[in-house]
N, C-alpha and C positions, 0 to 999 in steps of 0.2 A: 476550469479543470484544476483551481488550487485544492488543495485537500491540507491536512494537518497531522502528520504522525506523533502518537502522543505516548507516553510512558509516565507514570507517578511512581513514587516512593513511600512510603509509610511506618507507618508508629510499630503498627502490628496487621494482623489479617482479619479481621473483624471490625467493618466502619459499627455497626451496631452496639459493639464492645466501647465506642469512641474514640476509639483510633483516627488519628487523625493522616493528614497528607504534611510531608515533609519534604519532599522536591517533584517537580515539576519540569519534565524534559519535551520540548517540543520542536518539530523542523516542518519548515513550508516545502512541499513537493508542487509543482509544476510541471503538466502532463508527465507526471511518472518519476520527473527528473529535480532532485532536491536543486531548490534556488538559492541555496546559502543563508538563508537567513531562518534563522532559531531563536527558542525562548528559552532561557534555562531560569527555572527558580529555586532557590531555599528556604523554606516556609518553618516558622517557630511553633510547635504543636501545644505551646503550652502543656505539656502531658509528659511523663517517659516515653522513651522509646525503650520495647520491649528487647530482650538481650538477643533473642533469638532472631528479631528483622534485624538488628546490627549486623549479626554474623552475615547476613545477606547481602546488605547493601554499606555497610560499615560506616555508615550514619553517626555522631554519638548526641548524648543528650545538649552537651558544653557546644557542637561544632552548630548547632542549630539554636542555640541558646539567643544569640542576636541578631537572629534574622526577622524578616516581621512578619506579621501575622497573616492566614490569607487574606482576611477582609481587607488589608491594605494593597493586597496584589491582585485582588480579582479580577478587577478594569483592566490591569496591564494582562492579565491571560486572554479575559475577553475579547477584548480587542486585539489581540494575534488572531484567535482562533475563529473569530467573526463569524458567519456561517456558514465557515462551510467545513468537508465532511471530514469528520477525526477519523484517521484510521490507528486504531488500537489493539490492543493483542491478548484475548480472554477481558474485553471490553466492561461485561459486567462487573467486573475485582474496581477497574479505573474510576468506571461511571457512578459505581454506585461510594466512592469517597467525593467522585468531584461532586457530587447533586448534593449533597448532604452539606461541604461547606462553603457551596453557592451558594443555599435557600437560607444556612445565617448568618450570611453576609448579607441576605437582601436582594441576591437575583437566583431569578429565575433557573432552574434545572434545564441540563442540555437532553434533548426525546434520542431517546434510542433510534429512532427513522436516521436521524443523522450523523449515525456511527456506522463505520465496518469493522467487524470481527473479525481479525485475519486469523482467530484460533478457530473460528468456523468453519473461516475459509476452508483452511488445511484441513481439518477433520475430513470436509465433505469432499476432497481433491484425494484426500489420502487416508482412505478409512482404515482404521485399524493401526494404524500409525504413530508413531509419538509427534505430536504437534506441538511440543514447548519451543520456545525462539531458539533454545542451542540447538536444540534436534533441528529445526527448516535451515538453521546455518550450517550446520554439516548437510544436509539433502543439497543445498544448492552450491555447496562450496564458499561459503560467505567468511572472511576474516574474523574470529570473533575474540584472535588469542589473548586480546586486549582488554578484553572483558574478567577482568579477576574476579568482579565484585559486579551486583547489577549497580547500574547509575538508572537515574531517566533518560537523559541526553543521549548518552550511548547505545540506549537499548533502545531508543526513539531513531538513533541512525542504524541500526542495525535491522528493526522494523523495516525500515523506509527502504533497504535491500530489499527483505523477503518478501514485503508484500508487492515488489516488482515483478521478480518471479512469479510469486502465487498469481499475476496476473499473464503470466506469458514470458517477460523478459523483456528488456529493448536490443535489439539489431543496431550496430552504432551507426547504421547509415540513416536511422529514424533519428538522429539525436540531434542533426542540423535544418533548418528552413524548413521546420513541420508545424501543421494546421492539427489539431486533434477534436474527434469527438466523441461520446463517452456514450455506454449503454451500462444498463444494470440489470441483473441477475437475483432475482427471488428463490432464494433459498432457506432450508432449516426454519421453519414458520415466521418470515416475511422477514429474514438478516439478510441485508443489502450485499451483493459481491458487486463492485464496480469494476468495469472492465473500460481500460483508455485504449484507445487504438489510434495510434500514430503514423504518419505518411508523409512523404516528401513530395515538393509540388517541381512536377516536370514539365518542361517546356511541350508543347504540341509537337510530334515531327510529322513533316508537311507527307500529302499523301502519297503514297508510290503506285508507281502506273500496273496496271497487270493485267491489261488488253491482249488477247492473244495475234501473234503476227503471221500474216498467210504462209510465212515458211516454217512456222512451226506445226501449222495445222499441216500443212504440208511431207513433215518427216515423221508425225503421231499415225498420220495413215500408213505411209509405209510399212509403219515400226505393227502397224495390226496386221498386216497381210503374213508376217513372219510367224503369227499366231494359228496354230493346228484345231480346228474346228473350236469356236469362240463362243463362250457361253451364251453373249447374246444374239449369235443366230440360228441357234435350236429351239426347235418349235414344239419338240414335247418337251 
């Protein structure tokens, strides 16, 4: 039931332009429930950052200037985010920076099978809707006034809210001594919605008796004779 909420930063909005990834914000959830531990990185794009993704994420050229490069961070991403499933947000924007500078770093691309698109989600839960992460953080009531600027990190734990919501919510009495287990949801041609469903393990209580006793059969008759002609002893 681990999964990996993920969020990236970039040079610009175009990987095909060369835009590269410049941070990487990542949190371990556990059925549902973030287990404290995160990956946050700063990655050196070798490239400019274009003025206009500054204004967004206030990034600058100099603050990334000695950080290292991804091919040096790969393994430490990989091995957070091991196999299992990233849930991300307009997934395609993420996926399609992270495959790009996996394959020239020398590994392998992550298969879309093992993402969820929580912009999906929302679309298909709330059509017609605005589905950007500040819009589901007003819909659900999520703190976001913190968020001046996008980060990874931040918007990786703010993710790691909405996409609890978008599956239902936790009830805080599921949040102690609970077993979970997981189903998935085929939707929007074959984007995974997982859904965790969590439960608390209660003791057995032992059986109660509920044999009837001859003085109750005893006062149910009575209690019929008080009854003015009884549905069941009409013959038509």
């Amino acid at each position: 039931m681990r999964k990996i909420v993920l969020d990236t930063e970039t040079t610009g909005l175009d990987v095909s332009q060369g835009h590269k990834i410049i941070e990487i914000g990542a949190l371990e959830i556990i059925n549902l429930v973030p287990s404290g531990k995160t990956l946050h990185l700063y990655i050196n794009p070798e490239r400019d950052i274009d003025p206009d993704a500054i204004k967004i994420h206030g990034i600058t050229d100099k603050f990334v200037s000695d950080k290292p490069l991804f091919e040096h961070v790969a393994q430490e991403f990989l091995d957070f985010i091991k196999d299992d499933k990233l849930v991300i947000h307009n997934a395609s924007f993420d996926l399609g920076f992270l495959n790009v500078e996996l394959n020239q770093a020398g590994f392998p691309s992550i298969s879309n099978d093992n993402v969820i698109d929580t912009l999906k989600i929302a679309r298909q839960k709330f059509p017609g809707a605005q589905a950007s992460l500040d819009a589901l953080c007003r819909r659900f009531q999520i703190d976001n006034t913190h968020r001046d600027l996008h980060g990874a990190l931040i918007d990786a734990d703010l993710l790691a809210s909405v996409y609890v919501e978008l599956m239902g919510g936790l009830q805080p009495t599921l949040l102690s001594d609970i077993a979970a287990t997981k189903s998935e949801n085929i939707i929007n041609n074959n984007s995974n919605i997982d859904s965790d469903v969590s439960f608390v393990s209660k003791k057995q209580r032992p059986t109660r008796p509920h044999h009837v006793t001859q003085d109750e059969l005893d006062k149910h008759a009575e209690f019929l004779k008080l009854i003015t002609d009884p549905i069941w002893l009409q013959t038509d």
